[in-house]
C-alpha positions, 0 to 999 in steps of 0.5 A: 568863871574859874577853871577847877585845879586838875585834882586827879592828875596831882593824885596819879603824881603823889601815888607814883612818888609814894609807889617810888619812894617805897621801891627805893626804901624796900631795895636798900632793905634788900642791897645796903649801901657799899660803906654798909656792906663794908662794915658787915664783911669779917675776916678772921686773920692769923698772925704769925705771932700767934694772935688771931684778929677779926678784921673789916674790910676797911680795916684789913684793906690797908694792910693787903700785901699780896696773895699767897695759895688762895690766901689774903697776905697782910702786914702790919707793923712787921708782922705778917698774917694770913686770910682764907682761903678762896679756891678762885684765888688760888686758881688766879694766882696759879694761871699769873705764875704760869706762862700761858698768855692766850688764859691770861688774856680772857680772865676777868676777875669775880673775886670779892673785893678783899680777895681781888686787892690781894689779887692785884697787889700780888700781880700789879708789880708784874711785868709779862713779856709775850710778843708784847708787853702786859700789866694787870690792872684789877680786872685782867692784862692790859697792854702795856709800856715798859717801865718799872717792876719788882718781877718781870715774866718772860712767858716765851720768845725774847726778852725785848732789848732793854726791857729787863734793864729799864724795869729794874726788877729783881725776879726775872721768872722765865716760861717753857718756851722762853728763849734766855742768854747771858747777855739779856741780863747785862746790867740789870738788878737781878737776884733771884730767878723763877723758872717753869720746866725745863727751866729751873732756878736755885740759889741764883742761877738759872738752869736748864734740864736737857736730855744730857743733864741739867746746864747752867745757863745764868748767873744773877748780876747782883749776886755777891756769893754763889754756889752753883749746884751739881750740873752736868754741863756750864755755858760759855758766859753764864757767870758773866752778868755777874759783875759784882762776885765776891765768892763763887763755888762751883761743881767743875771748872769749865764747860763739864765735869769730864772734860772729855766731849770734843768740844769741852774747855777746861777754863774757868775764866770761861764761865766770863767770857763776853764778847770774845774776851775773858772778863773775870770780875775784879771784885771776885776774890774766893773760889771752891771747886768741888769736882771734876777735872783741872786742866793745864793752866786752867786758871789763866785770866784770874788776876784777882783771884786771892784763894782757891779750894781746889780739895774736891778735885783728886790729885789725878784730875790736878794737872800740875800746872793747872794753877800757873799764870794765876799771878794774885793767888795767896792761897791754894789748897790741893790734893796734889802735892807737887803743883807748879805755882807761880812765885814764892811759896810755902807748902804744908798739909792742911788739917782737912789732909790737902795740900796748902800752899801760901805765898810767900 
């Protein structure tokens, strides 16, 4: 005979296909899909124009350019806006600008997804140098290789030879603990420095606050006007990155404002010396010294040199002869009235009440 179709077993299949299909329909009640969850995420973005939008995350996503105090940076069409703030953004974007790469290392970020694209278009173009070199990539540092980046971070040590040079960066931020010369910056793209205590960083220059006074220890090479801010003492060489210099002032001429250490120079050609030799660059033509003391024959090596505001320097500092040897000089102006210059010149009183000198 026949054999009966097995009707319990197809009952036990049907009930346990129902009993699914209801979990799978009560958990998309409870957890909607991402494209869903997507779309009920507002944030309110002001505008520096004044408006004030109500943005998606879709909507807002494309316009993410960074983070800025715990805050999602956009911009659209010129226009720069902000969304926030996260206290967890803000401590993540406090731990990257610091230098302390063992915290670095264990961080693995939470923040929802906005905030971490903020987070990481913030960081991504960061370069961090630390017995290695790291990236962060959406969840933390990573190794990494050397190549292109808007920022390099030296968090201490040295910089690894040609690393600055291959990234192209144009912010060198630079840690407690790094070690920093001159020569580190040869050729790169610099323009700004960032620096954490006793590093500090203005204007292009990059200082360090000692227990004598605060020293100039950088200049930025892409730099085309400086004004180097009053420091006690400059190295020998830290404006020698600085190949492109149009126009340069400075508190002293030399090493120090005194001149008076045992072990002071009085050159400024000194500022560019490299390898033994002075290099003034051909393109600097300005230069205004603002104080100190200007020795004899102190701008020797400065052939390119046109004008020279030595009115901060008191005619008992301006050895007479501080200005021979300059052969380009066109105009100098000096509280001292009976300098000696090299070739044919006129002299009269300047409306500021120094002395101008103009070659003939």
């Amino acid at each position: 005979g026949r054999i009966a179709p097995p009707v319990m077993g197809g009952v036990r299949r049907l009930a346990v296909l129902l009993c699914a299909a209801f979990f799978v329909l009560y958990a998309a009640a409870l957890f909607p899909p991402l494209a869903a969850r997507a779309a009920e995420e507002r944030y309110l973005c002001e505008w520096e124009d004044g408006t004030v939008t109500s943005e998606s995350y879709a909507s807002a996503f494309g316009s993410v350019v960074g983070a800025a105090g715990g805050g999602i940076l956009l911009e659209r069409e010129g226009v720069r806006g902000t969304i926030g703030s996260s206290e967890a953004l803000r401590a993540a974007e406090e731990l990257f600008a610091g230098d302390g790469l063992a915290e670095m290392l264990v961080y693995r970020c939470t923040l929802p997804r906005l905030f971490r694209a903020a987070l990481f278009r913030e960081l991504s173009g960061t370069l961090f140098v630390s017995d290695g070199l790291y990236r962060y990539n959406g969840e933390g540092l990573e190794p990494a290789s050397a190549g292109k980046a808007a920022c390099v971070a030296l968090l201490d040590g040295k910089l690894p030879t040609g690393t600055l040079l291959a990234s192209g960066a144009e912010l060198l931020r630079v840690g407690r603990a790094a070690e920093i010369s001159p020569s580190d910056l040869y050729g790169s793209a610099v323009r700004t420095f960032e620096g954490t205590p006793p590093y500090e960083a203005e204007d292009g220059v990059l200082l360090l606050g000692t227990a004598g006074g605060t020293r100039l220890i950088a200049g930025a090479p892409a730099a085309v006007e400086l004004e180097v801010p009053d420091v006690a003492f400059a190295d020998e060489g830290a404006l020698s990155p600085c190949t492109s210099l149009v126009s340069l002032s400075i508190p002293f001429a030399g090493s120090s404002k005194t001149l008076g250490e045992r072990d002071a120079r009085g050159e400024f050609a000194m500022l560019f010396e490299a390898d033994g030799a002075y290099r003034v660059p051909s393109s600097l033509r300005t230069v205004r010294v603002r104080g100190g003391k200007l020795d004899s024959f102190a701008f020797y090596a400065c052939p390119s040199v046109r004008t020279v505001d030595a009115c901060g320097v008191s005619a008992e500092d301006t050895a007479r002869d501080a200005f021979l040897g300059m052969e380009g000089w066109e105009e100098i102006r000096s509280a001292r009235g009976d300098l000696l210059l090299t070739g044919e010149y006129t002299v009269r009183t300047a409306p500021c009440g120094c002395y101008l000198y103009t070659k003939s």
